[in-house]
Backbone as CSV, one residue per row, in Angstrom:
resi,resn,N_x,N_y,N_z,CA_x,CA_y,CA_z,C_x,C_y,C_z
1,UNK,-35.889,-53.768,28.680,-35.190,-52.568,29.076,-34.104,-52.922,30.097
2,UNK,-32.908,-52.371,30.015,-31.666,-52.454,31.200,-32.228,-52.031,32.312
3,UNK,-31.683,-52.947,33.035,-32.146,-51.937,34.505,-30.575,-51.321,35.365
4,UNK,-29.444,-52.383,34.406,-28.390,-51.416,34.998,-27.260,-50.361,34.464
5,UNK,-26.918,-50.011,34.810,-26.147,-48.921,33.953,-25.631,-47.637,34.232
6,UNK,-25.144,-46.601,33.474,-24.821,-45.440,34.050,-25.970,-44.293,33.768
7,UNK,-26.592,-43.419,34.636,-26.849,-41.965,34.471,-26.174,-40.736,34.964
8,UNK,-25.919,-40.257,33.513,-25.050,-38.528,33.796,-26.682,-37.931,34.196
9,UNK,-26.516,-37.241,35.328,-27.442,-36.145,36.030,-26.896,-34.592,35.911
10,UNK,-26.930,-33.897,34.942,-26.701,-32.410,34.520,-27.503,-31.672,36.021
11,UNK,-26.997,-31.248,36.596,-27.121,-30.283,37.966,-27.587,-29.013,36.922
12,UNK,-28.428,-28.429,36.401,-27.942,-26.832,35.790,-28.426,-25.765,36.268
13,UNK,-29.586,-25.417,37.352,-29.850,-24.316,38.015,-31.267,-24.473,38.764
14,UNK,-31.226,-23.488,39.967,-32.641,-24.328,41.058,-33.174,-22.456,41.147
15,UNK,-34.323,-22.366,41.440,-35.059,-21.290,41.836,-35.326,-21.531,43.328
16,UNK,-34.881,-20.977,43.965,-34.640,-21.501,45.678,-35.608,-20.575,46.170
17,UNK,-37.188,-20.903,46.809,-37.944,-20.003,48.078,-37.230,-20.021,49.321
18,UNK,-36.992,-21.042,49.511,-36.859,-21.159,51.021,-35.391,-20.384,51.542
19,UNK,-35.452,-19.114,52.321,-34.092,-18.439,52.341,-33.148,-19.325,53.880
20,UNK,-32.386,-19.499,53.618,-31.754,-20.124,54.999,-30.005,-19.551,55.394
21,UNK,-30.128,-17.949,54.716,-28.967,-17.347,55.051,-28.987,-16.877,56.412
22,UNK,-27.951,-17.418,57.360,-27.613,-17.076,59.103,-26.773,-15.646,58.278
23,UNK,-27.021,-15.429,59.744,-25.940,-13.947,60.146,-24.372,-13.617,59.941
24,UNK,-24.356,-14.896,59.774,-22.407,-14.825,59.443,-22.416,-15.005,57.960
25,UNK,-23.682,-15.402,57.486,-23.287,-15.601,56.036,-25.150,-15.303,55.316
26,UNK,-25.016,-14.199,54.967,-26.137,-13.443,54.487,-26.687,-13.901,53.187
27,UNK,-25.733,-14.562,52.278,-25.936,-15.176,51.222,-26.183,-16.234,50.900
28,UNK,-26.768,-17.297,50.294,-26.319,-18.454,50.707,-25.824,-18.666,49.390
29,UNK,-25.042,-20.280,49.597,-23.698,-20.691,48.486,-24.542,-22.223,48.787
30,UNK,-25.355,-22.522,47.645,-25.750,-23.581,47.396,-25.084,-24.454,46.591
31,UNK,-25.103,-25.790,47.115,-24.187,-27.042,46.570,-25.656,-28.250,46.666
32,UNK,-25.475,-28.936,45.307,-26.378,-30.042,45.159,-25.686,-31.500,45.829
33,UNK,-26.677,-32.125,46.545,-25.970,-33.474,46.812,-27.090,-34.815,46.271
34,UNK,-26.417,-35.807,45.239,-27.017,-36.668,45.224,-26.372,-37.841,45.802
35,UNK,-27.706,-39.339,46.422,-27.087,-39.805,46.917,-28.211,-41.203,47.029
36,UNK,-27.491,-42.352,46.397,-28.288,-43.325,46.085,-27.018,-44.440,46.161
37,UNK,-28.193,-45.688,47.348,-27.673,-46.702,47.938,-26.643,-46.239,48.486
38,UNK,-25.645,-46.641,48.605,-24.089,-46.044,49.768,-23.182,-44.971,48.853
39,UNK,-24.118,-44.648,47.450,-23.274,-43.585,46.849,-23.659,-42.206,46.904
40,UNK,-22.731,-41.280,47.150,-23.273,-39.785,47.803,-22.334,-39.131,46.382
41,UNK,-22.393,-37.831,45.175,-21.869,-36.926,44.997,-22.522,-36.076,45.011
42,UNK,-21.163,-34.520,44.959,-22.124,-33.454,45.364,-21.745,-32.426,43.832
43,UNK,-22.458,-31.585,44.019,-21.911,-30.279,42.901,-20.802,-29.763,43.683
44,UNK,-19.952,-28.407,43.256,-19.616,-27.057,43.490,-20.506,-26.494,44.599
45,UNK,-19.946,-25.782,45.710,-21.054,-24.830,46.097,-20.781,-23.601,45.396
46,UNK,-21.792,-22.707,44.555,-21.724,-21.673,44.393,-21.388,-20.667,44.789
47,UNK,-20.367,-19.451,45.442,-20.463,-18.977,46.737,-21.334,-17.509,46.430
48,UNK,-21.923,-16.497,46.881,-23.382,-16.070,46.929,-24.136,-16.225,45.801
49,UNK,-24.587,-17.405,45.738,-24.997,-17.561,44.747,-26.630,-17.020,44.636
50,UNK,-27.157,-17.037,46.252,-28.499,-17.308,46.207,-29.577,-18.032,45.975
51,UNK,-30.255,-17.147,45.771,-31.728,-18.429,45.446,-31.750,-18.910,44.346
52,UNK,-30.974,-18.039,42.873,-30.959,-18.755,41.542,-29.423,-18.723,40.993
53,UNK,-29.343,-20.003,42.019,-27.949,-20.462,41.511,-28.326,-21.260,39.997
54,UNK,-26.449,-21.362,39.490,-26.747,-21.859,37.944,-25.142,-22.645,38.209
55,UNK,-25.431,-24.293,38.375,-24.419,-25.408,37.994,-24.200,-25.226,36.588
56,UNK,-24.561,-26.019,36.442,-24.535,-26.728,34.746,-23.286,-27.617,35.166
57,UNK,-23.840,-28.318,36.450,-22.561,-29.468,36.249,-23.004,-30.959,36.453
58,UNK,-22.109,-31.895,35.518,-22.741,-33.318,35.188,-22.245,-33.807,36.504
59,UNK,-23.179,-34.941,36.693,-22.812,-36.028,38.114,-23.075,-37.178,37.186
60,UNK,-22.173,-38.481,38.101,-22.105,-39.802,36.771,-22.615,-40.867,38.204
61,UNK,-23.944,-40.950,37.646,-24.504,-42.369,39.075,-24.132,-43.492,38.219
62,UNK,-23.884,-44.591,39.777,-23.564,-46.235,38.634,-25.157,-46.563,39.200
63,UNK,-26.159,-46.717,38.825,-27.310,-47.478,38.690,-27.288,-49.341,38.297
64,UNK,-27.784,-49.761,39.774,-27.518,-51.095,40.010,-29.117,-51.455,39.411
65,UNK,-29.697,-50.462,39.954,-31.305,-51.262,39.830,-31.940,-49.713,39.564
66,UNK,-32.567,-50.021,38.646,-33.430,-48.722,38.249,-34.648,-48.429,39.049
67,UNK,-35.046,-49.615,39.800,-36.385,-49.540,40.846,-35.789,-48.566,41.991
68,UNK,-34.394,-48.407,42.256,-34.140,-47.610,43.671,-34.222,-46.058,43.381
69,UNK,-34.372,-45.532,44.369,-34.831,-44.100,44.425,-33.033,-43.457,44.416
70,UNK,-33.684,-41.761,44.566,-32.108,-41.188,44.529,-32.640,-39.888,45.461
71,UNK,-31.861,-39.647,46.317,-32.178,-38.462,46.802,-31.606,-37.147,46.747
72,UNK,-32.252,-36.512,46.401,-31.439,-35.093,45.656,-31.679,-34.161,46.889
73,UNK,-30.412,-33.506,47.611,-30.428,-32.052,48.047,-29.644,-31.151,48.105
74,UNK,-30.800,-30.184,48.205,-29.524,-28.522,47.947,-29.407,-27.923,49.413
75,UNK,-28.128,-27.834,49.389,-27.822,-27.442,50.786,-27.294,-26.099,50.473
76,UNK,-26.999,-25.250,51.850,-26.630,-24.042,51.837,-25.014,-24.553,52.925
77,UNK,-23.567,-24.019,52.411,-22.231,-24.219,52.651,-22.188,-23.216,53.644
78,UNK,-21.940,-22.925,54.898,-21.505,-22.302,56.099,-20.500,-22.427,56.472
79,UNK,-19.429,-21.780,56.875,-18.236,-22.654,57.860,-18.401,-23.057,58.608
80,UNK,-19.546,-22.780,60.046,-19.917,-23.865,60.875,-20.663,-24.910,60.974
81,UNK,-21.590,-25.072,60.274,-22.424,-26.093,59.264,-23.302,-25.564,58.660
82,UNK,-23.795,-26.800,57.646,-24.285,-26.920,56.519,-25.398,-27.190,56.927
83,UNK,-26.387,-26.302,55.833,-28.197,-26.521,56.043,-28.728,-26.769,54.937
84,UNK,-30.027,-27.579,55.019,-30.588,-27.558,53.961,-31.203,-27.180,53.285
85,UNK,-31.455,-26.572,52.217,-32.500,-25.850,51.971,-33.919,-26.431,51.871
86,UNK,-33.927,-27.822,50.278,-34.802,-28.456,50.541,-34.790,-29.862,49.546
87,UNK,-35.515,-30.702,49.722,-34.962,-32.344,48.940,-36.035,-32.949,47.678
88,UNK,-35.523,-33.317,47.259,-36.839,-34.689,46.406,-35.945,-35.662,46.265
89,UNK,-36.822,-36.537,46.325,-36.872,-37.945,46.163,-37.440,-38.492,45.144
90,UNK,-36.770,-39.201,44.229,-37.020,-39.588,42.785,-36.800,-41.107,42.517
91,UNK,-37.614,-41.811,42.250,-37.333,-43.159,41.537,-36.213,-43.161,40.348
92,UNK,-35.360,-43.911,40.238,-34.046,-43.738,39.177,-34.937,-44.137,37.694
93,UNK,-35.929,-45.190,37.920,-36.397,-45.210,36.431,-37.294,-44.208,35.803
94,UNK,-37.836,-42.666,36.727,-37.830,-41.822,36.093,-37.042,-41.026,35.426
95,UNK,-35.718,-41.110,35.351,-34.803,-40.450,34.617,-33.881,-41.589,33.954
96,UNK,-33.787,-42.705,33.815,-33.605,-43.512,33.073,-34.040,-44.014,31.519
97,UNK,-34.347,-42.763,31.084,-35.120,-42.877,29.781,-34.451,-42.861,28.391
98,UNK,-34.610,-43.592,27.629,-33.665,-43.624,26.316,-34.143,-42.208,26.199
99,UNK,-33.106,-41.418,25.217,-32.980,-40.631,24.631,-32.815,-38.828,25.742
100,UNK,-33.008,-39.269,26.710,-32.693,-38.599,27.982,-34.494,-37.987,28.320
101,UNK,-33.932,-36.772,29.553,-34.796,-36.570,30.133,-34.838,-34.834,30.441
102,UNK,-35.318,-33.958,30.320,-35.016,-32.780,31.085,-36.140,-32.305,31.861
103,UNK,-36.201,-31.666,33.119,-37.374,-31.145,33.292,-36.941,-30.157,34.685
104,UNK,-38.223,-29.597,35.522,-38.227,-29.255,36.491,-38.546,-29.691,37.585
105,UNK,-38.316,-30.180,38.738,-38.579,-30.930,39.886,-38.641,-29.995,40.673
106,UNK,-39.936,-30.162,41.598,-40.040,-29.398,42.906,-39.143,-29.796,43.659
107,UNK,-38.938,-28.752,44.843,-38.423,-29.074,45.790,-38.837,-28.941,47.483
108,UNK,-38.658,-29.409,48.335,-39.703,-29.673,49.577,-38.827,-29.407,50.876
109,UNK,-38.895,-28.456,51.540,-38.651,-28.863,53.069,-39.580,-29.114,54.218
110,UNK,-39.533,-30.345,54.382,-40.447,-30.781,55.471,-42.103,-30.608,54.443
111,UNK,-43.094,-30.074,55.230,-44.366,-30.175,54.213,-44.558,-28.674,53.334
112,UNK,-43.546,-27.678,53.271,-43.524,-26.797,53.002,-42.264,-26.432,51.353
113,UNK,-42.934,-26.285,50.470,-42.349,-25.709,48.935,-40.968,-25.233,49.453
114,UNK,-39.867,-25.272,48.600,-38.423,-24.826,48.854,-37.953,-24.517,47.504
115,UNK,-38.805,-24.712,46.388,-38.211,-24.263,44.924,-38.250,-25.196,44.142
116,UNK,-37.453,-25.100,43.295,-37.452,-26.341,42.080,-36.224,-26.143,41.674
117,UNK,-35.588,-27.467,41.327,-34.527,-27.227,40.606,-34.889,-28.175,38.958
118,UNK,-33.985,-27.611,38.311,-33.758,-28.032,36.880,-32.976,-28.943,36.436
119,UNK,-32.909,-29.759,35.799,-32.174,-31.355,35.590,-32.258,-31.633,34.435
120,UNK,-31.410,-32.410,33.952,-31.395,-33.037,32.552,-30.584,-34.342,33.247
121,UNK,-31.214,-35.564,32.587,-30.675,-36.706,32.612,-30.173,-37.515,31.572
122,UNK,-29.144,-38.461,30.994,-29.209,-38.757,29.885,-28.729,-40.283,30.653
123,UNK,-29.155,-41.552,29.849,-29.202,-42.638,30.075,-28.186,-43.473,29.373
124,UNK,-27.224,-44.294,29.924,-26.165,-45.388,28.959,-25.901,-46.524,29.828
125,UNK,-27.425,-47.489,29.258,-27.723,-48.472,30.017,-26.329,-49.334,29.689
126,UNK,-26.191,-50.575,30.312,-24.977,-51.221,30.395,-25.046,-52.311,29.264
127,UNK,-23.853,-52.235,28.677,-23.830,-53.074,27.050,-24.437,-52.390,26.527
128,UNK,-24.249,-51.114,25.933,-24.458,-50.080,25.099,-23.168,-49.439,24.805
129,UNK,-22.647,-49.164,23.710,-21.498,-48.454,23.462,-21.577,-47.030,24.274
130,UNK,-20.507,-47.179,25.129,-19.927,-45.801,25.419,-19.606,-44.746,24.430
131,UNK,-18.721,-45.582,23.359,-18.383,-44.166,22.841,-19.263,-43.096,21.715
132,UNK,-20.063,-44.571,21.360,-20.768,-43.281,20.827,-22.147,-42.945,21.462
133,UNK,-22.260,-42.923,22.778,-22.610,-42.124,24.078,-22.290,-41.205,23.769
134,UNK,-21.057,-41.235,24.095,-19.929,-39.532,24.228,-20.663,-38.967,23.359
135,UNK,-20.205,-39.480,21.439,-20.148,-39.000,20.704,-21.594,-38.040,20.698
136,UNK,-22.909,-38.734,20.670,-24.368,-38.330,21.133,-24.317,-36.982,21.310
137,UNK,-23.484,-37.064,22.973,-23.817,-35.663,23.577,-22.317,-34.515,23.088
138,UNK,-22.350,-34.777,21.773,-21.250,-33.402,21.059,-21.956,-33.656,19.762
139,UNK,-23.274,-32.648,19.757,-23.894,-32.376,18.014,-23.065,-31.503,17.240
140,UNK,-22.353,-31.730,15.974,-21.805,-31.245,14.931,-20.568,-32.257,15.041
141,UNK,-19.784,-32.760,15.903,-18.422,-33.704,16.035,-18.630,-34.828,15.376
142,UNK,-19.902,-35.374,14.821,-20.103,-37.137,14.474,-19.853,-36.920,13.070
């Protein structure tokens, strides 16, 4: 099995408990951040999006080593700062899986539940054709 390569991480929607709207901003506008070894991207923040925000947006990790973890969090966007709502922490070779991955992942602040968000992963280990990668993820185009 590759251990290096690319994973697209589909962001597509979190069920948020944990409320962390301040007074200046009653709503919150959740934005996903992933961030593994010295690489950080984030989603869109939603703006009131709430507790069931809906991405549906791809993030592209370069995966050096499939043994390293990735840390996923959803933060809430403020103009004076940014909070978190709540995190997981995931080994990369759980979503490194031929033929991809989708599921639901809890989510945690501190020792206390914060929701779950929803994920789809799809895997294009290195020396594997890209293009018909692409092609893969557009059913009826091949």
């Amino acid at each position: 099995m590759a251990t290096q390569g690319t994973l697209y991480i589909t962001v597509i929607e979190a069920e948020l408990t944990r409320d962390v709207g301040t007074a200046d901003d009653l709503v919150m506008d959740p934005y996903v951040v992933l961030k593994n070894r010295s690489n950080a991207m984030r989603t869109c923040a939603l703006e009131n999006a709430g507790k069931l925000p809906k991405w549906n947006e791809t993030l592209e990790v370069t995966v050096r080593n499939i043994s390293d973890d990735i840390l996923m969090r959803v933060m809430d966007e403020n103009v004076a700062t940014n909070t978190e709502i709540g995190n997981r922490n995931l080994k990369l070779g759980s979503l490194c899986v031929n033929g991809g991955i989708q599921g639901w992942f809890p989510l945690a602040y501190g020792s206390q539940c914060a929701g779950r968000i929803h994920l789809k992963a799809e895997w294009c280990p290195s020396g594997s054709d890209p293009v018909a990668f692409s092609a893969s993820q557009m059913p009826g185009l091949q």
